[in-house]
C-alpha positions in Angstrom: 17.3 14.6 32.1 14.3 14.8 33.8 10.8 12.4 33.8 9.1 15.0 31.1 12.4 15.0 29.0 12.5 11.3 28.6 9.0 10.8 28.0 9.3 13.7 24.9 12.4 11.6 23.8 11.1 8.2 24.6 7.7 9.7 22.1 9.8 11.4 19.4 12.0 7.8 18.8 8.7 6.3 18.6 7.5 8.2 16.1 10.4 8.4 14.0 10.8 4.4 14.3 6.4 4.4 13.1 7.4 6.9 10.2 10.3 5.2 9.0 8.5 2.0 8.9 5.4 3.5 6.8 8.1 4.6 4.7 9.8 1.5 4.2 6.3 -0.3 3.6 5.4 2.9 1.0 8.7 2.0 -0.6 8.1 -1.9 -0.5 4.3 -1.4 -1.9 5.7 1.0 -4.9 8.8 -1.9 -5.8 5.9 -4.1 -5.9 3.5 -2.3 -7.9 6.1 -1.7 -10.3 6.7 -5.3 -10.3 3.6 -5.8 -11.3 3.4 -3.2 -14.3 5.6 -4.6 -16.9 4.3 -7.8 -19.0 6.4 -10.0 -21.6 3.7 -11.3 -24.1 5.5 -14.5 -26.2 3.1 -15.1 -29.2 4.2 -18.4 -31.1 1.0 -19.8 -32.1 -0.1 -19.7 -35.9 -4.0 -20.0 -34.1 -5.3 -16.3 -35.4 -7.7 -16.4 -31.9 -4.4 -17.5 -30.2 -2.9 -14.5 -31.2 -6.1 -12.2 -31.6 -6.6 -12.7 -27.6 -3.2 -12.3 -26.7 -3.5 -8.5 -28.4 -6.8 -7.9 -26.6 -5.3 -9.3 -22.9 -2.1 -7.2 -23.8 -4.5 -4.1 -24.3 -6.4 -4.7 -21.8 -3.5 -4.8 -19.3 -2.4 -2.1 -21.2 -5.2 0.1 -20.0 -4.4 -0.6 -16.3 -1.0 0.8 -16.2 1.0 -2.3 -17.2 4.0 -1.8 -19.6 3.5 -4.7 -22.3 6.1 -6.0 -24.4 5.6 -8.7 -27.2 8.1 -11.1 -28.9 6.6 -12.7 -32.0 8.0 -16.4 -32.9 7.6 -18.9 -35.2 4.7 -18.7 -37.3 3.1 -15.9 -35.0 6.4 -13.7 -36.2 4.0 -13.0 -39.7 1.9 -10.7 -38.0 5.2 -8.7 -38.0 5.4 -8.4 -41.4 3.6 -5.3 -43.4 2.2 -7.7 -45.8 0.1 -9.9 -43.4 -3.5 -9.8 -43.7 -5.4 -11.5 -41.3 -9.2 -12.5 -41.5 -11.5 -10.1 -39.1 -12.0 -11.7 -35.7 -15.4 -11.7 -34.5 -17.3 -9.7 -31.6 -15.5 -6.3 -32.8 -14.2 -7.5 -36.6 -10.7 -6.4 -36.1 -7.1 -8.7 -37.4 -4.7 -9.4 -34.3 -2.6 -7.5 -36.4 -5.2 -4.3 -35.9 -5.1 -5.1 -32.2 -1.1 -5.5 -32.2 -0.7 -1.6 -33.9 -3.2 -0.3 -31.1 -0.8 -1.7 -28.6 2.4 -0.6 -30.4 0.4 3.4 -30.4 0.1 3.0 -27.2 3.9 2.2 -26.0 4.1 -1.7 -26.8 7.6 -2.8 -27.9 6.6 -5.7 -30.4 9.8 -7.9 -31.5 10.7 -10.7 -33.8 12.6 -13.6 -32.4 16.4 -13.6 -33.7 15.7 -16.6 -35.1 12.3 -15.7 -37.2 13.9 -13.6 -40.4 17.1 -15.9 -40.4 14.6 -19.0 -41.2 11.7 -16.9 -43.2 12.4 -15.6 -46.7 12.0 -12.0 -45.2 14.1 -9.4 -44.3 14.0 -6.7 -41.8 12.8 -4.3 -44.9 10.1 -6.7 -45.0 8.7 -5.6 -41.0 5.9 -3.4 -39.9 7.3 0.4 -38.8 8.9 0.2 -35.0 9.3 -3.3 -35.1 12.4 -4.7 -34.6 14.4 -8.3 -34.5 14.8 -8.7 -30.2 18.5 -9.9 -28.8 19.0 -13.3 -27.4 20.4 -11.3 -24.2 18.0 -8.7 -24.2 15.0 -11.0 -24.2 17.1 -13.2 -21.4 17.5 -10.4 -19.3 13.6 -8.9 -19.5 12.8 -12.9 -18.9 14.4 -13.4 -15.7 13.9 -9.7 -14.0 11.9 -9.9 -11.0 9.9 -7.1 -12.6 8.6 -8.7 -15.3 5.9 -10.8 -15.8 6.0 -13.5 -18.6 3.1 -14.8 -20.8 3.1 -17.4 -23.6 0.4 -17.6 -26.2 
């Protein structure tokens, strides 16, 4: 092999060992920006701005991409059921139930603990449409993935 050979070599391993590294970094950067677009929202206070906030932050992440889930427990679990009513919260006069159904429209899973319906006098019958009682396992598993990030209100 001659000088010009091995200096077209040497140059083609080079680039090939740049490219695969801007790959590797593209790859890293989308794993992490995935990491970064899922959200576990745990509502347990009965607080109606507690909960009123935690809708507006979930909706508000929800508009920048983020995948929000939300697991209702405790006393926060009524805003689960169809019959809850809550007073209007004030700048826009909407009921963190109001802001709850805008997130469930847009793709929000919203859950009851396993342990809400068990210790209410409700039923599942008694639950707004599309939500659902969440799995011990199931919530384990979205609280310990790497992907997820985990809020308590």
């Amino acid at each position: 092999m001659n000088v010009t050979q091995r200096l077209a070599t040497s140059c083609l391993v080079g680039a090939l060992l740049t490219s695969t590294g801007a790959m590797a970094e593209s790859m890293d950067s989308a794993e992490s920006k995935s990491a970064e677009n899922k959200a576990l929202f745990i509502v347990t206070s009965n607080s109606l701005q507690t909960q009123g906030m935690a809708m507006v932050l979930g909706n508000a992440m929800q508009a920048k991409g983020v995948s929000v889930d939300v697991l209702l427990c405790d006393q926060a679990g009524d805003l689960a059921l169809s019959s809850t009513v809550s007073q209007a919260l004030k700048p826009r006069n909407v009921t963190p139930e109001q802001l709850m159904a805008k997130l469930q429209s847009k793709g929000a899973n919203i859950s009851v603990c396993a342990l809400y319906l068990p210790n209410s006098e409700h039923n599942a019958q008694d639950l707004r449409d599309g939500i659902k009682v969440a799995t011990p396992p199931e919530m384990a598993d979205m609280m310990t993935s790497d992907n997820v990030r985990v809020y308590s209100f």
